[in-house]
Backbone and ligand atoms as CSV (ligand in chain L), in Angstrom:
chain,resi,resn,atom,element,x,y,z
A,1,UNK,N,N,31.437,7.217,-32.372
A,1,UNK,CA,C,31.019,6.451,-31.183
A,1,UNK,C,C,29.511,6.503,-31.019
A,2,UNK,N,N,28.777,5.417,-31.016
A,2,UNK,CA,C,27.364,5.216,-30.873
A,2,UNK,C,C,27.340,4.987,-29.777
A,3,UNK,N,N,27.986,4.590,-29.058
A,3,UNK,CA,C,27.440,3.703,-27.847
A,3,UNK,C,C,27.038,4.724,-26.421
A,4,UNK,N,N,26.232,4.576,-25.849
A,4,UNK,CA,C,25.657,5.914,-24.861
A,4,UNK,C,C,26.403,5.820,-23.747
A,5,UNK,N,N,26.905,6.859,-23.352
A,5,UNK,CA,C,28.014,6.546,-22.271
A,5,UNK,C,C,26.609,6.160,-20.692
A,6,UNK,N,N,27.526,5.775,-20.049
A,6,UNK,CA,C,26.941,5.098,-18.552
A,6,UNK,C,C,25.400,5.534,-18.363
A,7,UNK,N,N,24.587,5.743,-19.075
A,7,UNK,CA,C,23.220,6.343,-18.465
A,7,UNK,C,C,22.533,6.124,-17.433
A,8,UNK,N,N,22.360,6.612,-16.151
A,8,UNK,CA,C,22.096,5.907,-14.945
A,8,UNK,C,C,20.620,5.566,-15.267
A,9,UNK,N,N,20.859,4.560,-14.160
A,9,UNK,CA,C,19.336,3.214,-13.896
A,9,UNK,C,C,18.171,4.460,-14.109
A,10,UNK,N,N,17.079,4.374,-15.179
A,10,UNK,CA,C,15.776,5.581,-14.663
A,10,UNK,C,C,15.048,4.840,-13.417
A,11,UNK,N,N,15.062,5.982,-12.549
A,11,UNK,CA,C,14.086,5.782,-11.129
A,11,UNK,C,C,12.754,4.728,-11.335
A,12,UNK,N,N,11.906,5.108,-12.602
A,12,UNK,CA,C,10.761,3.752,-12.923
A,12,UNK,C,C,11.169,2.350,-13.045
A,13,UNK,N,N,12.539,2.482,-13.532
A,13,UNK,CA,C,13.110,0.743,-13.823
A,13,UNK,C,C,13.353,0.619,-12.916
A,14,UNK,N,N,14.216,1.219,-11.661
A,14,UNK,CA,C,14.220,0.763,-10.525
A,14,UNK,C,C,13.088,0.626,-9.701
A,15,UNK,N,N,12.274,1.136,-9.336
A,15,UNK,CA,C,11.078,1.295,-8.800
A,15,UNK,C,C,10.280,-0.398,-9.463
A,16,UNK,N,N,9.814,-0.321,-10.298
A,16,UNK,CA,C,9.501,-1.769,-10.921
A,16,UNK,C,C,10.194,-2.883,-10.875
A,17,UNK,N,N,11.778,-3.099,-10.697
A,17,UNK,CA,C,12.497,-4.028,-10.203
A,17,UNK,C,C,12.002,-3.942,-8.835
A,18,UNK,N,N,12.080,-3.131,-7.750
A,18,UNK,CA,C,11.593,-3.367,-6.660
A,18,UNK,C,C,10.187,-4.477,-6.166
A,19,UNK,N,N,9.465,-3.579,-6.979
A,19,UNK,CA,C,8.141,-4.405,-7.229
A,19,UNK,C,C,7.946,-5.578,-7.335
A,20,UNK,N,N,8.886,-5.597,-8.777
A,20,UNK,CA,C,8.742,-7.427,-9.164
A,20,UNK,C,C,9.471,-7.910,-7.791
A,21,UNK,N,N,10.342,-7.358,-7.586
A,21,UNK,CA,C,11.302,-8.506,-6.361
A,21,UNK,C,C,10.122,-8.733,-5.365
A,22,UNK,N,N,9.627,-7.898,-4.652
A,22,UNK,CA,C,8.377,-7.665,-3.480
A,22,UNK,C,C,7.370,-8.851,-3.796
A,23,UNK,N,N,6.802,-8.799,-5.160
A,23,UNK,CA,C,5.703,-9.309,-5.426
A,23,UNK,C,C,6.132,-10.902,-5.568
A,24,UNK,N,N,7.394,-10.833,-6.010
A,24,UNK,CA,C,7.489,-12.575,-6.350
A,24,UNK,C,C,8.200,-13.124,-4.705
A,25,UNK,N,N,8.367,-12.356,-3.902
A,25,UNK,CA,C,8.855,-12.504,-2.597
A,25,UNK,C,C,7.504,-13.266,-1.709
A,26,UNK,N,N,6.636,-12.062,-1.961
A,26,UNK,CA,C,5.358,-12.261,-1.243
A,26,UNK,C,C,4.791,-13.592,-1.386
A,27,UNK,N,N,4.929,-13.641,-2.936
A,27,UNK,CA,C,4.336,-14.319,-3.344
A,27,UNK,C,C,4.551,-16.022,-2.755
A,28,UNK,N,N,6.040,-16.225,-2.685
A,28,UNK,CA,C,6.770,-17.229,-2.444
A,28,UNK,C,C,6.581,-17.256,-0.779
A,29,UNK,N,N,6.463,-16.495,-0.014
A,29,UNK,CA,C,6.170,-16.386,1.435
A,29,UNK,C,C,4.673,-16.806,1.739
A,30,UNK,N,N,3.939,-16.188,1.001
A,30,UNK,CA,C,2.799,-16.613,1.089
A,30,UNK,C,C,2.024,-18.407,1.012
A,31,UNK,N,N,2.882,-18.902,-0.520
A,31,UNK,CA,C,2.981,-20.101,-0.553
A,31,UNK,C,C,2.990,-21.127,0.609
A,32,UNK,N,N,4.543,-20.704,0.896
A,32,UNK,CA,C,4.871,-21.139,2.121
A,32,UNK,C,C,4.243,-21.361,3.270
A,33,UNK,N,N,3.574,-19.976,3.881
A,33,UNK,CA,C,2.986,-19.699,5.344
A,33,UNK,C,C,1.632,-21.112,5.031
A,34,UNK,N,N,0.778,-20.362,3.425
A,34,UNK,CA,C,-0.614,-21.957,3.264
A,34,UNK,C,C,0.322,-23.005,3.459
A,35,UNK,N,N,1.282,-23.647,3.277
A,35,UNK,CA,C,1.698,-25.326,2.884
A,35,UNK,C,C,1.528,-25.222,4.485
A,36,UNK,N,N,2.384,-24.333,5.411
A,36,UNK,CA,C,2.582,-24.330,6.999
A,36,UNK,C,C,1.134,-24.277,7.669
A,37,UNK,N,N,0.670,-23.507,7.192
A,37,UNK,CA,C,-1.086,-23.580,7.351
A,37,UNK,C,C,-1.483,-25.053,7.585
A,38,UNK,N,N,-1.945,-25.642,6.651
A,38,UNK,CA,C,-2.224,-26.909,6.891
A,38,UNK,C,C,-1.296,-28.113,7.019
A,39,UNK,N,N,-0.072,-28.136,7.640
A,39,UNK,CA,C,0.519,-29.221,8.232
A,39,UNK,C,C,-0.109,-29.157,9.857
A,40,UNK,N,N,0.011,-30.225,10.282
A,40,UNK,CA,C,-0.915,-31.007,11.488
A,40,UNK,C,C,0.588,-29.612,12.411
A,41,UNK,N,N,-0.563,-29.129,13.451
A,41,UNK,CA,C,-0.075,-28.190,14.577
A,41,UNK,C,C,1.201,-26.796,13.700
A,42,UNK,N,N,0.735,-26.407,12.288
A,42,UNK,CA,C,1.098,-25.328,12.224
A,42,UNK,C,C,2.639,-24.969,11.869
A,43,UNK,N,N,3.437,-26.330,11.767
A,43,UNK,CA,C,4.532,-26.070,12.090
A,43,UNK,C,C,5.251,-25.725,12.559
A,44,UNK,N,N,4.768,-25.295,14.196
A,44,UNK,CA,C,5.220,-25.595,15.005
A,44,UNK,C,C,4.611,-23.536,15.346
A,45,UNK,N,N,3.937,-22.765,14.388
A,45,UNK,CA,C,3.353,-20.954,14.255
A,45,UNK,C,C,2.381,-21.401,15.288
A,46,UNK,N,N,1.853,-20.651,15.992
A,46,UNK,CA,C,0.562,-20.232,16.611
A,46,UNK,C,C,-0.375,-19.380,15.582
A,47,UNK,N,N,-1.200,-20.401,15.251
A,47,UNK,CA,C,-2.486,-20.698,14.368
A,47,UNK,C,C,-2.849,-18.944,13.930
A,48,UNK,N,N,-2.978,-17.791,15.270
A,48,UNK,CA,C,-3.253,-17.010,14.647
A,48,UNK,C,C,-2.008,-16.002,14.240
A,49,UNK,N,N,-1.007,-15.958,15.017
A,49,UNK,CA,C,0.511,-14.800,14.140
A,49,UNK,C,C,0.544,-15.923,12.997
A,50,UNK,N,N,-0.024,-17.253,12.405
A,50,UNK,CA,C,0.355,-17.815,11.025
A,50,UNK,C,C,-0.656,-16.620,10.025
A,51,UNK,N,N,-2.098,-16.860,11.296
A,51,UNK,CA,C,-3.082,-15.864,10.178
A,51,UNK,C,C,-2.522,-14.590,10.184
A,52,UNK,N,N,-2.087,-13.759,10.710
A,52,UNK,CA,C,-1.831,-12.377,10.595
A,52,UNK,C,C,-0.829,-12.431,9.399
A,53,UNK,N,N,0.233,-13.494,9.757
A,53,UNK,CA,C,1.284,-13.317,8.338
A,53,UNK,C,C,0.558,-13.458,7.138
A,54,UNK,N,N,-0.228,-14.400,7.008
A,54,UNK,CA,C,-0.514,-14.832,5.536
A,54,UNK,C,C,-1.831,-13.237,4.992
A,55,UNK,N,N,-2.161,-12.466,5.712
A,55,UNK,CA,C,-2.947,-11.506,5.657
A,55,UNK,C,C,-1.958,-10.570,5.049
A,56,UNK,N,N,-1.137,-10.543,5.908
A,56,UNK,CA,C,-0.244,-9.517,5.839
A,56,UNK,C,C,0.635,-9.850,4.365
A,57,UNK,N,N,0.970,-10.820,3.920
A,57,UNK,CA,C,1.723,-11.557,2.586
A,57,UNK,C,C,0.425,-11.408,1.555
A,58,UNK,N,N,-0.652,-11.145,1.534
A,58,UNK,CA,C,-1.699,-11.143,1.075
A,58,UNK,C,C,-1.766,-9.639,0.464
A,59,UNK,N,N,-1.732,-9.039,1.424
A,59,UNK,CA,C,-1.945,-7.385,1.323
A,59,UNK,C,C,-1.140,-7.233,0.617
A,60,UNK,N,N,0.107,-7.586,1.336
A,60,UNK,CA,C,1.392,-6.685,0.233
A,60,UNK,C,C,1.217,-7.272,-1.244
A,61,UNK,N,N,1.171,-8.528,-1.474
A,61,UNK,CA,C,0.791,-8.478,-2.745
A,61,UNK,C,C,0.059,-8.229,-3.536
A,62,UNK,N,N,-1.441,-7.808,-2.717
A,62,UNK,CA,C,-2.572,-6.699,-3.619
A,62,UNK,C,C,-1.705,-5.592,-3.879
A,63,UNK,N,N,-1.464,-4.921,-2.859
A,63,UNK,CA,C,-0.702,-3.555,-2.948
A,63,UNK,C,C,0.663,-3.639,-4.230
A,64,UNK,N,N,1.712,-4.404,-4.362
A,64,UNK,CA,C,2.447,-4.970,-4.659
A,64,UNK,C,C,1.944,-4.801,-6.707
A,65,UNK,N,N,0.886,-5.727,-6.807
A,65,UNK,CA,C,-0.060,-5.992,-7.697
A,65,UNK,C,C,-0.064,-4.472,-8.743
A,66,UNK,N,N,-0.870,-3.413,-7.422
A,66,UNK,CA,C,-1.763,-2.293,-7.930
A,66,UNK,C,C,-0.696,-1.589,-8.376
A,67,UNK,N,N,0.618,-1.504,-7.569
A,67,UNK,CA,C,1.404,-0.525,-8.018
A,67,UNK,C,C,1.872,-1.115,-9.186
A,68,UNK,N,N,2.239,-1.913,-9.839
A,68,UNK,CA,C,2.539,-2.663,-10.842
A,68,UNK,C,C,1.708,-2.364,-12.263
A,69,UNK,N,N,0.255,-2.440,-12.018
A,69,UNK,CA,C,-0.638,-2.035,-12.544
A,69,UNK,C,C,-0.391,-0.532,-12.807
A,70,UNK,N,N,-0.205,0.236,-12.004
A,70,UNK,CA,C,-0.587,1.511,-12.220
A,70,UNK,C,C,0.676,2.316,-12.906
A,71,UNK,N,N,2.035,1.479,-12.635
A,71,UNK,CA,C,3.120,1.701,-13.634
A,71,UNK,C,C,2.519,1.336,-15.213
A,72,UNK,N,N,2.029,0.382,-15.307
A,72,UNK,CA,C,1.705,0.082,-16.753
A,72,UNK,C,C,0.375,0.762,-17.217
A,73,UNK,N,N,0.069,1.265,-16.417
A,73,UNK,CA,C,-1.231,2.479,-17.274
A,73,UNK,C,C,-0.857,3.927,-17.163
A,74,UNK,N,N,0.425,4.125,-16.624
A,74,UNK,CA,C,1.269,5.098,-16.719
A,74,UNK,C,C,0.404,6.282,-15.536
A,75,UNK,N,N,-0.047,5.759,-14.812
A,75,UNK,CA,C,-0.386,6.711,-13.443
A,75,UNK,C,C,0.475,6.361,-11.607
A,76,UNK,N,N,1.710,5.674,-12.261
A,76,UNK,CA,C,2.692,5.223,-11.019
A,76,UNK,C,C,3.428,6.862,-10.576
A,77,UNK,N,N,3.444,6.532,-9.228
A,77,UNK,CA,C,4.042,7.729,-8.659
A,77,UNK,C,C,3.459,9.209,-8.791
A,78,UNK,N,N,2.287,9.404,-9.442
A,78,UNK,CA,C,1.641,10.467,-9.277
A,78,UNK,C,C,0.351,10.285,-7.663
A,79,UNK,N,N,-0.129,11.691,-7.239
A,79,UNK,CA,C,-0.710,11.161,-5.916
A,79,UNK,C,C,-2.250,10.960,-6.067
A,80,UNK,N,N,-2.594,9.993,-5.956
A,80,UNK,CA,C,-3.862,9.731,-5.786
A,80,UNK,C,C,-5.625,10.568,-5.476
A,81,UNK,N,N,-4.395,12.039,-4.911
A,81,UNK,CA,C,-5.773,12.850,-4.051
A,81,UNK,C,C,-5.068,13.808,-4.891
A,82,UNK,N,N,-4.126,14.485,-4.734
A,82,UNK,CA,C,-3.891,15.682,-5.499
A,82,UNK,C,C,-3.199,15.556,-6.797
A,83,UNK,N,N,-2.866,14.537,-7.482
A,83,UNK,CA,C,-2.155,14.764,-8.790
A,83,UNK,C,C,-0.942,15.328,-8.839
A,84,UNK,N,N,-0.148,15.456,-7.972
A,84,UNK,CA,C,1.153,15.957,-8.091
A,84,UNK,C,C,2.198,14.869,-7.858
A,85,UNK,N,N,3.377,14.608,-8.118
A,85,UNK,CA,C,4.227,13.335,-8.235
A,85,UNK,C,C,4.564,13.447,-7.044
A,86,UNK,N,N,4.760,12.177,-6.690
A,86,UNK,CA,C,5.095,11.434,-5.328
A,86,UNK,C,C,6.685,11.630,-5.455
A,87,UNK,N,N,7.242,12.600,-4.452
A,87,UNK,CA,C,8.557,12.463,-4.211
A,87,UNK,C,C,9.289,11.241,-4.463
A,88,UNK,N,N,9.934,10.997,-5.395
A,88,UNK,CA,C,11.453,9.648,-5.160
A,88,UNK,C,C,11.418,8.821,-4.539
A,89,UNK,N,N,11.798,9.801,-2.684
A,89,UNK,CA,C,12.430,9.625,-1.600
A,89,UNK,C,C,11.471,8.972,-0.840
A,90,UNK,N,N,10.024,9.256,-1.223
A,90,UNK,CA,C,8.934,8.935,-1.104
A,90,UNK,C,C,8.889,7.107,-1.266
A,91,UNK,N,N,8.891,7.073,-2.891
A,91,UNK,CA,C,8.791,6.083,-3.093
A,91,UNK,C,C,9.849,4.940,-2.832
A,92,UNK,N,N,11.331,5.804,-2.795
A,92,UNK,CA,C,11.963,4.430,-2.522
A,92,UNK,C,C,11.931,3.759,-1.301
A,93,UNK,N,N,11.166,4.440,-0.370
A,93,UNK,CA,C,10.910,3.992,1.031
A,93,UNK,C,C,9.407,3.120,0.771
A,94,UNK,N,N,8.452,3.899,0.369
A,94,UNK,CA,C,7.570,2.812,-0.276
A,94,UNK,C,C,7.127,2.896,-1.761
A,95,UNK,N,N,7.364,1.817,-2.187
A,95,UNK,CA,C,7.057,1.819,-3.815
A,95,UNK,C,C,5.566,1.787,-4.019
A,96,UNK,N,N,4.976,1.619,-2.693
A,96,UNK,CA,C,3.514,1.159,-3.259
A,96,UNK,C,C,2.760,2.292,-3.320
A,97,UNK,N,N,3.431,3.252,-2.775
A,97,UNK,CA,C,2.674,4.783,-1.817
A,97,UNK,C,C,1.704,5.036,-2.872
A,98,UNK,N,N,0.943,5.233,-2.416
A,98,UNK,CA,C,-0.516,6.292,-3.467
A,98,UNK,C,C,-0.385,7.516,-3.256
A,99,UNK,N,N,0.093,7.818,-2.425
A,99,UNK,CA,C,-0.092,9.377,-1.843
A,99,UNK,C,C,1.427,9.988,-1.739
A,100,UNK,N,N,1.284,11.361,-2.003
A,100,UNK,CA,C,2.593,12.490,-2.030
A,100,UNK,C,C,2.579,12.418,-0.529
A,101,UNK,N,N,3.603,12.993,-0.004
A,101,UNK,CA,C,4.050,13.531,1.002
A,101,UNK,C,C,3.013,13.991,2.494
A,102,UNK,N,N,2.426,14.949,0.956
A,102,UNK,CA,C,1.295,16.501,1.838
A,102,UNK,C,C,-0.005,15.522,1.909
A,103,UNK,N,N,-0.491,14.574,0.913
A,103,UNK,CA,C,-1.558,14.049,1.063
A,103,UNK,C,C,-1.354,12.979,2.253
A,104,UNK,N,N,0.308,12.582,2.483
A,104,UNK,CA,C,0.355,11.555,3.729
A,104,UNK,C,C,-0.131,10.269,3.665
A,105,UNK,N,N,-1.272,10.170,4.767
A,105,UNK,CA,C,-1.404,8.489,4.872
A,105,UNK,C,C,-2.289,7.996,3.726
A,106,UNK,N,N,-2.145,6.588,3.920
A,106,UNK,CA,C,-2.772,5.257,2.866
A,106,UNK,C,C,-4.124,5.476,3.219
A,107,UNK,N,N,-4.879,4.786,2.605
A,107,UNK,CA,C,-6.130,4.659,2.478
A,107,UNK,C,C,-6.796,4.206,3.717
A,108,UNK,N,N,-6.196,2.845,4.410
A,108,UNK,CA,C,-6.444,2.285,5.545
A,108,UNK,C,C,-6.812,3.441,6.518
A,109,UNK,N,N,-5.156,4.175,6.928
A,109,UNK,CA,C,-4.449,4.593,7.954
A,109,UNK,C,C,-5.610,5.964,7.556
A,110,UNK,N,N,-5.712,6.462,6.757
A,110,UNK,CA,C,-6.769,7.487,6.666
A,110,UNK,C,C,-8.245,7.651,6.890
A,111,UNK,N,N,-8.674,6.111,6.791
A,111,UNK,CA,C,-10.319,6.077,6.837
A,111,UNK,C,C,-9.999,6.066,8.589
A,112,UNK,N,N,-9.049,5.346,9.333
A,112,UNK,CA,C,-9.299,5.191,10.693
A,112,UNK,C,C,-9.254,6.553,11.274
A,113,UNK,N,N,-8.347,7.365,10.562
A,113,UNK,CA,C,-8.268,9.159,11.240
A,113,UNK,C,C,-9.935,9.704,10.991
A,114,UNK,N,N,-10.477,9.676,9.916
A,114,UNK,CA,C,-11.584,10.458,9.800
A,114,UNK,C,C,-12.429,9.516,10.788
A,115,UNK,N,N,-12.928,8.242,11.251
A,115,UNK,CA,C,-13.295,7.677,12.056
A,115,UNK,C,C,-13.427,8.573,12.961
A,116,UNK,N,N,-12.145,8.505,13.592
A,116,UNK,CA,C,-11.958,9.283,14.714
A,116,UNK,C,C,-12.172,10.854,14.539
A,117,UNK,N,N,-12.519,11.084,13.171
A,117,UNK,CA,C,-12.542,12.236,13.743
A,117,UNK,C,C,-14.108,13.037,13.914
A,118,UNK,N,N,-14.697,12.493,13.432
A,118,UNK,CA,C,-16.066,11.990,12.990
A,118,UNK,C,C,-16.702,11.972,14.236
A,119,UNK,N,N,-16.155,10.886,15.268
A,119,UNK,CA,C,-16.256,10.786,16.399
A,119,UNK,C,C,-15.672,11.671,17.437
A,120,UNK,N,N,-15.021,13.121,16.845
A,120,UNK,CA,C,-15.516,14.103,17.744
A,120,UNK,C,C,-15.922,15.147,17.185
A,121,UNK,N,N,-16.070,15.320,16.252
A,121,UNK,CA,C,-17.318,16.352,16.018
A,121,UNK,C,C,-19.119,15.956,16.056
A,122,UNK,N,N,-18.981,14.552,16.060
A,122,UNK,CA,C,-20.499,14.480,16.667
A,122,UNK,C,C,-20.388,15.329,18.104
A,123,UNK,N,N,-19.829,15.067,19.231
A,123,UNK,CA,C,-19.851,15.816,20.407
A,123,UNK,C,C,-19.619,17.400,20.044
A,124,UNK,N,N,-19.146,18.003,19.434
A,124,UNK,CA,C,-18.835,19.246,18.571
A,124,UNK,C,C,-19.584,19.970,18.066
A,125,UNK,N,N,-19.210,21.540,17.753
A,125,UNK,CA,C,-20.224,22.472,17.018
A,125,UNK,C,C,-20.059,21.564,15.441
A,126,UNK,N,N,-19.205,20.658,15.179
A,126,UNK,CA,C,-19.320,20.240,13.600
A,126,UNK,C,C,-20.662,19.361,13.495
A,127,UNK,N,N,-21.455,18.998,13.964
A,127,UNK,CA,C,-22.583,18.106,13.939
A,127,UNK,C,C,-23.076,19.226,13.179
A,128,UNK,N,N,-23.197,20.423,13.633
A,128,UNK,CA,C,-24.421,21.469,12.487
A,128,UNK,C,C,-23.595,21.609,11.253
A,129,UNK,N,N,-22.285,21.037,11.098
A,129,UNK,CA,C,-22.207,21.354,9.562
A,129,UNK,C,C,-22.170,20.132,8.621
A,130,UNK,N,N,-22.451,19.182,9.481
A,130,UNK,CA,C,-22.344,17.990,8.582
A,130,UNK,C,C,-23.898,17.071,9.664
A,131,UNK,N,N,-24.946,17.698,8.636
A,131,UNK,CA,C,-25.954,17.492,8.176
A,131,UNK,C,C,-26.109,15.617,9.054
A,132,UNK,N,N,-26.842,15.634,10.265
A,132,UNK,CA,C,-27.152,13.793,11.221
A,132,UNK,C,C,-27.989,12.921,9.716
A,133,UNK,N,N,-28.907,13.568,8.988
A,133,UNK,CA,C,-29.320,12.561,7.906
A,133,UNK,C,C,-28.554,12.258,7.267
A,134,UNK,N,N,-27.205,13.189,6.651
A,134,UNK,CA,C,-26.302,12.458,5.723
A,134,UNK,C,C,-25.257,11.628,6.488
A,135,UNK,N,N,-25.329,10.964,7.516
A,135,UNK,CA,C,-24.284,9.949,8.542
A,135,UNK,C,C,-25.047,8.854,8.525
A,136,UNK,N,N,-26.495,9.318,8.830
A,136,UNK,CA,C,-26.764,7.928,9.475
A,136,UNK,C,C,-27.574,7.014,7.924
A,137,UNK,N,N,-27.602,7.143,6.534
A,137,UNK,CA,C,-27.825,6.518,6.066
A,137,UNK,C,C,-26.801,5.549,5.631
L,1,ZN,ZN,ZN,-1.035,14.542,-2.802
């Protein structure tokens, strides 16, 4: 007997079916929202939740894109900040995740935390450890 008994789906083939489905989804939504874009009054969207969607159909398919990319240069599902693999459970909730668990949020959702946080250690003893010439250039 040659034949390999039932070998379950590997987590990357699934993970990349996801993808493709997402990306050619987006993709086809996106289409859509431009054709709705320029028909006379929007098709009936308010001009700007049309813009937020097509932003939003936009993103996911950069994102969509990168993870795709980064399966085929063989750095998918490892974490972006620390190098350790992105939980599964992780990814099957988001396939696009850059980040493990412990490293947490996206890139976005992270520059807005240090923002804020930035903005209280200026009022803070942290102003003497992070040097006013290296901020304000
Ligand atoms: Zn990490």
């Amino acid at each position: 007997m040659t034949a390999a008994p039932q070998a379950p789906v590997e987590p990357m083939e699934l993970f990349r079916t996801m993808l493709e489905d997402e990306f050619a989804a987006q993709t086809t939504r996106l289409t859509q929202l431009t054709v709705y874009a320029r028909l006379p009054r929007h098709a009936g969207y308010d001009p700007e939740v049309l813009d937020g969607l097509i932003t939003s159909a936009r993103r996911r398919i950069a994102d969509t894109a990168h993870a795709l990319r980064r399966m085929s240069e063989g750095s998918y599902g490892v974490c972006a900040t620390c190098d350790r693999p992105i939980p599964l459970g992780r990814l099957r909730i988001a396939p696009t995740a850059l980040h493990c668990t412990r490293c947490g949020t996206e890139p976005r959702a992270r520059s807005t935390a240090r923002r804020e946080y930035l903005g209280v250690t200026v009022t803070g003893a942290g102003r003497l450890l992070d040097p006013p010439r290296a901020r304000r250039r």
